[in-house]
N, C-alpha and C positions, 0 to 999 in steps of 0.2 A: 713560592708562587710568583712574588715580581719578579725574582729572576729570571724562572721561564718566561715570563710575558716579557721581559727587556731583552731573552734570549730570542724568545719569538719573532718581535719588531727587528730586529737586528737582521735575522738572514729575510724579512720579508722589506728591507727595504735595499740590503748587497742585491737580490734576487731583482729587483725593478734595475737595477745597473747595472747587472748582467744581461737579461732582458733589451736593455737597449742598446748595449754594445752588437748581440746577436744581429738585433733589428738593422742593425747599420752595417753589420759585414754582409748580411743576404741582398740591401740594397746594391753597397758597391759590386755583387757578384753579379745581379742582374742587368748593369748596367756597365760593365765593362762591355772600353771600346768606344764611351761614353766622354772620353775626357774631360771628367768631373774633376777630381783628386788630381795633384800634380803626381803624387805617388799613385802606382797599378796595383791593382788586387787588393784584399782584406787582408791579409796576413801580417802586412806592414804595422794593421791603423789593431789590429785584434794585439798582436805582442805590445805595441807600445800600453795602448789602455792596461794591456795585465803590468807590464811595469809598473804602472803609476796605482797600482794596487793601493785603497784606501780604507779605514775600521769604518765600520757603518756607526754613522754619526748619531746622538740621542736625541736630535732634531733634525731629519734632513734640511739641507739650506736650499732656496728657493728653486735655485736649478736643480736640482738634486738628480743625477742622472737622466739628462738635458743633453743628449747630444748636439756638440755644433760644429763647423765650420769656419776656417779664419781663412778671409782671401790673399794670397800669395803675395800682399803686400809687404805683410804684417810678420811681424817676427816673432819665431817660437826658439827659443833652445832646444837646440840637437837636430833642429830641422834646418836643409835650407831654403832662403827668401828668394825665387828666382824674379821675381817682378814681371811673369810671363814671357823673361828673355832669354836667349841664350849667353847673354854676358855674366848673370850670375846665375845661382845654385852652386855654385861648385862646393864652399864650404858651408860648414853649418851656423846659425845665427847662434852667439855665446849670451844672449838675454832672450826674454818674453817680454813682446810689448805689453805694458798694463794692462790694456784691454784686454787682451786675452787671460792674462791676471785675475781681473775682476771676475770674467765668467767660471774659470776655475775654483778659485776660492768660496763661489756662490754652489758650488756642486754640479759644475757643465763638465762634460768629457770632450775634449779635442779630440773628432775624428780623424782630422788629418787637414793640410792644406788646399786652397779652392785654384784650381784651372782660373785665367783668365784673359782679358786683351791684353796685348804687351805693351807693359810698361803701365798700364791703366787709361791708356788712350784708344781708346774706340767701343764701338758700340756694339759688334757683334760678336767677341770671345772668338774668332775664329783666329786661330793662333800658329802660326806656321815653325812655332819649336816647341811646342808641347801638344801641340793636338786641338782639332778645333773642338770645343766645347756644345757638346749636345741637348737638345731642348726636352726633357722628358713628357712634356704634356703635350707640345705641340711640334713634332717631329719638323713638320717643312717652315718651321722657324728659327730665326736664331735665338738665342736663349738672351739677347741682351746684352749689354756692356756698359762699363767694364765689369761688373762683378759676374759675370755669367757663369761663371763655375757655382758660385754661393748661394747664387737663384736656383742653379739646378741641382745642388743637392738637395737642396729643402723639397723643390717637387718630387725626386726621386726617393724620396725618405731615407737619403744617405744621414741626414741628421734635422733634429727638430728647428734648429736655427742657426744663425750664422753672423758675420761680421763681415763687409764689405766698404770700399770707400769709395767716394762719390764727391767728381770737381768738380761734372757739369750734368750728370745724371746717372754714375755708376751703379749706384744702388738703386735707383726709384724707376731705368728702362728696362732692368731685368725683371726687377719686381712685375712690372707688364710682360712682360715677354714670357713669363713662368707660372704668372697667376700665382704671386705670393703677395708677401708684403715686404716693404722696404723705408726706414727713416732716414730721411736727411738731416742732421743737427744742423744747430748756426755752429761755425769755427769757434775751436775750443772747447766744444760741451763735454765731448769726449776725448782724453791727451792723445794724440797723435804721435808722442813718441814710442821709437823702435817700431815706426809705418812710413816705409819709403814712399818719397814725395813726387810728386808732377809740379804740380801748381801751387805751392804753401796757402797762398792768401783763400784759396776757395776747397785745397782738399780735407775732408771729414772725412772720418771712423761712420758709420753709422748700422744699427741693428738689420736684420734681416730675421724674417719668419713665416711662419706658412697662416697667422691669424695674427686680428691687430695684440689681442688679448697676449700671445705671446711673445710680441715685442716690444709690452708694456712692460712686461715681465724680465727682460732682457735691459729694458731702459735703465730699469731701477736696478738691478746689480750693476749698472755702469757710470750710474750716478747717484744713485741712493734716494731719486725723484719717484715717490709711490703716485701714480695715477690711477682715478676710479674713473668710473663711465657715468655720468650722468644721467638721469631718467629720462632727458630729452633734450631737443636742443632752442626750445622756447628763450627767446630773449636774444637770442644768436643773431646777429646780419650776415648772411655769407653772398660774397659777392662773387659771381659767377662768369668766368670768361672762357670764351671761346664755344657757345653753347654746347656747358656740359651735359651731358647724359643724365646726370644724378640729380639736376638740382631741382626737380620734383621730389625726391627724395629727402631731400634736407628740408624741404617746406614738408610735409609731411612730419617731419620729426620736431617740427614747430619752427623752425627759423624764417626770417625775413631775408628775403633775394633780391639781389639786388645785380645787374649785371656792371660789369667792370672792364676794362681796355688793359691787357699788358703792357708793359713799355718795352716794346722791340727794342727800341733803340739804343736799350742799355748792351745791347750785343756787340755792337762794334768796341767799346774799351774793353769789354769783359773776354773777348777773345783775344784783342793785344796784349792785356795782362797775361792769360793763360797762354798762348805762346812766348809770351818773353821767359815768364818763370821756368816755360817745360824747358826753354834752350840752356836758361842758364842750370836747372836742374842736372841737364844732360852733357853740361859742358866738359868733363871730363873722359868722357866717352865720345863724343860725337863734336866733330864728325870724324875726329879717328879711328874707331872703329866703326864706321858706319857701314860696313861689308854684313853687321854683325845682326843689323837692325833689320825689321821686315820694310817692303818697299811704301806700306802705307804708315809708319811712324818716319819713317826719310822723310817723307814727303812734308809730313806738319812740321817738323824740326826745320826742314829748310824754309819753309814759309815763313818760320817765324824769326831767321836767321839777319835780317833786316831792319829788326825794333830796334831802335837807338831809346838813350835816357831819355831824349825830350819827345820819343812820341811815347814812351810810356807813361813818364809821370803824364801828361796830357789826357791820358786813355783815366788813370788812377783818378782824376778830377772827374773828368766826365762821367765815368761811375757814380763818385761821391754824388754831383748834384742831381741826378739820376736817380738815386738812392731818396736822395732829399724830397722832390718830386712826388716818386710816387708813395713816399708813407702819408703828405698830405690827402692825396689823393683816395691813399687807404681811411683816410679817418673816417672811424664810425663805423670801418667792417672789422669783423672780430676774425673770419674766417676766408678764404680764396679757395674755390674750388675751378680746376682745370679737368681736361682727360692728362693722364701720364703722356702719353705719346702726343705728338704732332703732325702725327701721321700712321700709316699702315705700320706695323712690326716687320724689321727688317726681316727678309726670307733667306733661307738657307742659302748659301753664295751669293751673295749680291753685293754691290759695288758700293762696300762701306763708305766709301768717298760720296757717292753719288747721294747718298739717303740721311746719311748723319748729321745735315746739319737743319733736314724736317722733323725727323723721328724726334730729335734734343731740341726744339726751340723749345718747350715749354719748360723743359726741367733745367734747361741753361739758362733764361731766364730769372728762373727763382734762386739760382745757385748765385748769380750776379746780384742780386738783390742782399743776399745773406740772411735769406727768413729758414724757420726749418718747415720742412715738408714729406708729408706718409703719402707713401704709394699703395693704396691696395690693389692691386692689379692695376688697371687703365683709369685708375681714378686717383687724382691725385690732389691731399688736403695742404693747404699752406697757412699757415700763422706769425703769430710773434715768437710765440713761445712753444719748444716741444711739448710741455703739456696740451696745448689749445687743439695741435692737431693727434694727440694720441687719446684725446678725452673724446672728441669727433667722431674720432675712426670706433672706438669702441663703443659709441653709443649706437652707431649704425650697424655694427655689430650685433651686437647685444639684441636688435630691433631684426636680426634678422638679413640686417644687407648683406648681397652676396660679393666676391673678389668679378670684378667686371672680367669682362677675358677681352685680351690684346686683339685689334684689327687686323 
């Protein structure tokens, strides 16, 4: 008799991971043409899952047939990393970054690789060597940058979640632009190795989901940090900039509000760093193959073609006290709440130049700061600690709140 019943549980739990592979090959069907997947059609992402055939385990592990997403930074074995450019893909990457690791060994299926802006520089995934990347929820939008591919598989239920990376908003403007969710770590939370780099000192790994609940869930196979939700958020200070939308909501949920000032000012080093690292990131490439590059990544690479050591380190200081600044400034608030965007959500063809550096002041901001920060949709939570803002998002959750949708 327990054998049947261990027989039982056995094809009823193969049966849920079969089940979700299905689920995800009928999304990419309906969404070809989509430039979600750097790979076309189901047949790719259906063969490889039956390769990696697996005994149905006597405890599924938390992702337990979890489909996800890893964005084309990031490196898998057997697959290759094009960085959304035409200068790589040609072979295939001979490791898996940890991350991707983690989700594995937790019981997640790799659908496949995510579309994105090339090289992880900009904001709209519109991609002129793989295909611009399309917004499932809100057609006459862009679906976000850089991780626009990883946002839109989540809305398109190509997979339940995903991994994307984020310098100055990768994760947290698609996350609006898609009506998911998105975390920003502070650098380091999650190893960044075997995830090709832009900006070292500001780029993060960080989850992706379509609820905060299951990007708790994703937190902790990535770091083994369990977060609960709290019954409320009584005793909380959140301090509120740029009159959010929500923050009648968080007094509701019992916190004290308090309004608060960003420090714009932190933008001037924080983008001399991020251009000096992206040159020198790119310096073996560029500008000799710069025939190779789209004309709106030329453009930031030559701009930034000019930082010498001494206005960087200078930029590096001016961060620092900057940094210093506004944590006094923070004392006493537990939480920051902003909108995600800094403006309307970028709309289909439009002049990535022209809108990118509204749509990102808020999320470039926080990135120059180095707090982590969850995007749920157009709301966007900042703390010290990734717990502080995934305990947040989950209690509002939990209460009910809804994913705000993009401007």
């Amino acid at each position: 008799m327990e054998r049947e019943t261990a027989q039982a549980g056995s094809a009823q739990v193969m049966a849920e991971r079969e089940a979700a592979i299905a689920r995800s090959a009928e999304a990419i069907r309906l969404h070809e043409g989509h430039n979600i997947l750097i790979e076309t059609g189901s047949e790719p992402v259906i063969d490889r899952l039956a390769r990696h055939a697996v005994p149905a385990p006597a405890v599924p592990a938390e992702l337990w047939a979890w489909t996800f997403v890893a964005k084309d930074m990031i490196d898998v074995a057997g697959l290759p990393t094009t960085r959304g450019s035409a200068l790589y893909g040609g072979e295939e990457a001979l490791t898996t970054a940890p991350c991707v690791e983690l989700l594995e060994r937790a019981g997640g299926l790799l659908v496949g690789k995510a579309n994105q802006h090339e090289f992880a520089w900009g904001i709209t995934s519109e991609n002129p060597h793989w295909g611009d990347v399309r917004n499932p929820r809100h057609p006459h939008l862009s679906p976000g940058g850089s991780s626009g591919g990883t946002a839109a598989a989540l809305a398109a239920g190509i997979a339940r979640v995903g991994l994307g990376t984020d310098t100055g908003g990768s994760v947290r403007i698609p996350a609006s632009c898609c009506g998911v969710v998105g975390l920003r770590p502070r650098a380091g939370a999650v190893s960044a190795e075997g995830v090709a780099a832009l900006a070292p000192m500001f780029d993060v790994v960080g989850p992706m989901a379509t609820s905060v609940a299951d990007c708790a869930q994703v937190w902790r196979a990535l770091t083994g940090e369990a977060v609960e939700p709290p019954p409320s958020l009584s005793g909380l200070v959140v301090g509120v900039a740029e009159g959010c939308a929500q923050a009648e909501e968080f007094a509701e949920l019992g916190a004290e509000i308090r309004e608060i000032a960003l420090p714009y000012d932190i933008l001037t080093p924080y983008w001399t760093i991020v251009g000096a690292q992206a040159r020198r990131t790119h310096e073996a490439t560029y500008p000799r193959a710069a025939a190779s590059y789209s004309e709106g990544v030329r453009r930031k690479l030559d701009a930034a073609g000019g930082i010498g050591h001494r206005e960087y380190r200078r930029a590096v200081e001016e961060l620092a006290a900057v940094r210093a600044r506004f944590a006094e400034e923070m004392s006493g608030v537990d939480l920051l709440i902003t909108p995600t965007l800094g403006g309307p959500a970028p709309r289909v063809g439009c002049d990535e130049a022209a809108v990118r550096g509204e749509v990102g002041r808020f999320t470039s901001v926080v990135s120059a700061l180095g707090l982590p920060a969850l995007a749920v949709g157009d709301l966007q939570m900042v703390g010290r600690r990734e717990a502080d803002v995934l305990r947040a998002g989950l209690c509002r959750e939990a209460c009910g709140g809804e994913i705000p949708e993009p401007r």
